[in-house]
C-alpha positions as CSV (number, residue, x, y, z in Angstrom):
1,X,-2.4,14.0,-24.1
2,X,-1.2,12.7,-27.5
3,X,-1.8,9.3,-28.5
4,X,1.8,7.6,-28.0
5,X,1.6,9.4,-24.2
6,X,-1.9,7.6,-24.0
7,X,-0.2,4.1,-25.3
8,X,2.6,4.3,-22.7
9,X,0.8,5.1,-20.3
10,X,-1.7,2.5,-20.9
11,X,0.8,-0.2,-20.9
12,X,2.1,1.1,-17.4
13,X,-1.6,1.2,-16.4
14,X,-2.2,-2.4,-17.6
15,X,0.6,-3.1,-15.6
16,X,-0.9,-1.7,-12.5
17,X,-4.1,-3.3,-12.7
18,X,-2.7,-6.6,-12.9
19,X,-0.2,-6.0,-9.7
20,X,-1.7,-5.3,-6.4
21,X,-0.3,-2.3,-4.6
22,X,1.9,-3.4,-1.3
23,X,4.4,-1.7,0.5
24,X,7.5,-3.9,-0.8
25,X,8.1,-4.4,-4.0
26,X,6.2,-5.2,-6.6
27,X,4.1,-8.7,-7.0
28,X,1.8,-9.7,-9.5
29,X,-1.8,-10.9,-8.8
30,X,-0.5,-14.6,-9.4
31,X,2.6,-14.1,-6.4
32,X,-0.1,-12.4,-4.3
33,X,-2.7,-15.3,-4.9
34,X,-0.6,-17.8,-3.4
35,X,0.1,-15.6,0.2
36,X,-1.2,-16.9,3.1
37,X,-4.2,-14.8,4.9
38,X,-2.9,-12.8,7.8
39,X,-3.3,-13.9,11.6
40,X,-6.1,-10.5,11.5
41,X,-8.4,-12.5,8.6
42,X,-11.6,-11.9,10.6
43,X,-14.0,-10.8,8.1
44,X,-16.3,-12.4,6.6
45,X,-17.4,-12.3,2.4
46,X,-21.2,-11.9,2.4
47,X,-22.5,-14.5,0.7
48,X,-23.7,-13.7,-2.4
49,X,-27.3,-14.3,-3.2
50,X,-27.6,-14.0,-7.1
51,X,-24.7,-15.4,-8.2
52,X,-23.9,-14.9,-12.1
53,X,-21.7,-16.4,-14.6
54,X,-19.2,-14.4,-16.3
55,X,-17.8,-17.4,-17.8
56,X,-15.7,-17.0,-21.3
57,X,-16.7,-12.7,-21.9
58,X,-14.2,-11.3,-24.4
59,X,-12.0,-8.9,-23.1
60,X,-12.9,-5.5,-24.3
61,X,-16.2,-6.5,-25.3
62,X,-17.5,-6.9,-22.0
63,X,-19.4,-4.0,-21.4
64,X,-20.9,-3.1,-25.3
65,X,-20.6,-0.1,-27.1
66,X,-23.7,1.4,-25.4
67,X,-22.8,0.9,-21.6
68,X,-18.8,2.7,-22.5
69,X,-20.9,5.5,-23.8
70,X,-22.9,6.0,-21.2
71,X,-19.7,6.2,-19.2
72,X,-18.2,8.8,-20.8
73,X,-15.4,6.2,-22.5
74,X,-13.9,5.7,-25.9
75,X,-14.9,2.5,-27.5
76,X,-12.1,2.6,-29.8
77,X,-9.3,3.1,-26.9
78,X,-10.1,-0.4,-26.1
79,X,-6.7,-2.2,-25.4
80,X,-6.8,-5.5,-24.3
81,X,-4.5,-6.6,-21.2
82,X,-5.6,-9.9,-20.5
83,X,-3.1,-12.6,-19.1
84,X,-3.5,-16.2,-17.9
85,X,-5.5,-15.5,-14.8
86,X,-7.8,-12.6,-15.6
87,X,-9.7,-11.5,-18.5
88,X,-9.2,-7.4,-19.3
89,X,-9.6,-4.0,-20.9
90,X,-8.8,-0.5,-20.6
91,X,-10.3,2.6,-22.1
92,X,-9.7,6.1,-22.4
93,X,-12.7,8.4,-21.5
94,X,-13.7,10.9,-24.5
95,X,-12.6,13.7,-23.1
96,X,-8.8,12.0,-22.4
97,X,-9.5,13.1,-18.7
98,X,-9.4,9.5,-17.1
99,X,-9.1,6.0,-17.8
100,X,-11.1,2.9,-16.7
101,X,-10.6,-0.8,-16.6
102,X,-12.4,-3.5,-16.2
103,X,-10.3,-6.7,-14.9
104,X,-12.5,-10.6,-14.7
105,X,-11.6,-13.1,-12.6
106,X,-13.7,-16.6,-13.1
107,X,-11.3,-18.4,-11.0
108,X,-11.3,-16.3,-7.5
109,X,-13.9,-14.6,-5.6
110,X,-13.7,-11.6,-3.8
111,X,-12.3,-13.6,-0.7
112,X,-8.8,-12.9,-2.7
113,X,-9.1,-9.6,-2.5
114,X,-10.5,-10.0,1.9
115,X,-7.2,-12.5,2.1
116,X,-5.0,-9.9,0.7
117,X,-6.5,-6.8,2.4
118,X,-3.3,-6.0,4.5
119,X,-1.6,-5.2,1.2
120,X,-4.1,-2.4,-0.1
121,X,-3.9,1.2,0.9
122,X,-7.5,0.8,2.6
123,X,-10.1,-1.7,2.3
124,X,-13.7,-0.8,2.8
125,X,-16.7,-3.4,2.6
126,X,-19.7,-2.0,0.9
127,X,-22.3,-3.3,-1.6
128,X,-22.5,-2.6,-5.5
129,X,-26.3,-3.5,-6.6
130,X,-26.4,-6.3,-4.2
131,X,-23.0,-7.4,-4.4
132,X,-20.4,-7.7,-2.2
133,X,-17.5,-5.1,-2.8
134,X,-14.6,-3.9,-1.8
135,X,-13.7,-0.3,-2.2
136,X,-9.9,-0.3,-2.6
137,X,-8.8,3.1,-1.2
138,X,-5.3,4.9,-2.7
139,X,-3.4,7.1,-0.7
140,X,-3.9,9.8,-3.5
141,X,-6.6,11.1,-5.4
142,X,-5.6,9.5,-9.0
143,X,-7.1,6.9,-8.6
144,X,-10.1,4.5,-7.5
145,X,-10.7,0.6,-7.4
146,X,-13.4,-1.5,-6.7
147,X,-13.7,-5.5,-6.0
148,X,-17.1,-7.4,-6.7
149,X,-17.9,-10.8,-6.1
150,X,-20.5,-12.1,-8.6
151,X,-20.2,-16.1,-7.6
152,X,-18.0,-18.3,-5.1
153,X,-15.1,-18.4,-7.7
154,X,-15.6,-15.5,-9.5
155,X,-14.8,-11.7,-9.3
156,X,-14.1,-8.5,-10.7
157,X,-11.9,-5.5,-10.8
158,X,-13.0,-1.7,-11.5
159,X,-10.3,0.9,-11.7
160,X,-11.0,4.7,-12.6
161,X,-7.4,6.7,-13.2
162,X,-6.7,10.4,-13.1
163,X,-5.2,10.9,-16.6
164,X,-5.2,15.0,-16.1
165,X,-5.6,17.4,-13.3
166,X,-8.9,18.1,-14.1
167,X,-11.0,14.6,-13.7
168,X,-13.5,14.6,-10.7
169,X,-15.1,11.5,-9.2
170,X,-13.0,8.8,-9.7
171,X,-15.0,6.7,-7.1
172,X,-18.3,7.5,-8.8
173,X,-17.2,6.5,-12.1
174,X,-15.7,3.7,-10.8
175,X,-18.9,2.6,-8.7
176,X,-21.1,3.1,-12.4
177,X,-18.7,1.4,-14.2
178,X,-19.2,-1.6,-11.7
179,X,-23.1,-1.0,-11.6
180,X,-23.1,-1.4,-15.4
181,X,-21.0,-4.1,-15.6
182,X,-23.7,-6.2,-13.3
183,X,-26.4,-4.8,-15.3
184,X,-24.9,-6.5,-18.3
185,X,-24.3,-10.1,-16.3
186,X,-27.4,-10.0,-15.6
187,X,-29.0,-9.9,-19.1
């Protein structure tokens, strides 16, 4: 994939990551905030027993040259796609197989993402190292999201997107991506 296909495609991507997928049209993250929870809001977040501050993290320096190249991404394909809500990067992995994001939220928990559950594909609770998560299903294989909750108001966003046919385990290098991202929160 040459580079301008890489650039338009990572502006659609950023694009992507900020809206939520729904069956209707298009919203953003900011329409979708605002939504009332549905009449079937029974579950519950876990509470979160560690919480940790992610408070004012640069973009696309969130993660460090050493954690990208542990997963298999290109520091230099760092493109920033924060907005006024959430904090943001994307990269391309070395091998131009996939792309990953990283998406912070210090103002919403993952309770957005439990209020908003009827608009996602699937919605699966799990745990990331302790965390409460939410594995974001797609219908397809080209991508795979996941939802943590780090503290009462704040969150983040993993996404892991098939760039070519030939990039296997989307949800495991979205689930390191996560785990690596807590690892640095934690330092």
């Amino acid at each position: 994939m040459s580079r301008c296909a890489i650039g338009a495609w990572l502006a659609a991507f950023a694009f992507a990551v900020v809206s939520t997928a729904c069956s209707g049209p298009a919203t953003t993250s900011v329409e979708q905030a605002s939504a009332a929870p549905t009449a079937a809001s029974t579950l519950q977040v876990p509470e979160i027993a560690e919480p940790l501050d992610a408070s004012g993290l640069a973009s696309c320096s969130m993660l460090g040259a050493e954690r990208l190249r542990r997963l298999g991404l290109d520091e230099s394909t760092g493109r920033d796609y924060s907005t006024n809500i959430a904090t943001g990067c994307a990269w391309v992995a070395v091998d131009g197989n996939y792309m990953s994001s990283l998406g912070l939220r210090t103002d919403a928990g993952v309770q957005l993402a439990y209020d908003l559950r009827d608009s996602f594909p699937s919605f699966e609770e799990e745990e990331v190292d302790g965390y409460p998560a939410v594995h974001l299903g797609s219908p397809s294989s080209v991508s795979c999201q996941y939802w943590v909750g780090i503290a009462e108001t704040q969150s983040f966003n993993v996404e892991v997107r098939n760039l070519t046919d030939s990039s296997p385990s989307l949800c495991g290098r979205a689930r390191a991506m996560a785990s690596e991202f807590l690892d640095a929160l934690r330092k």
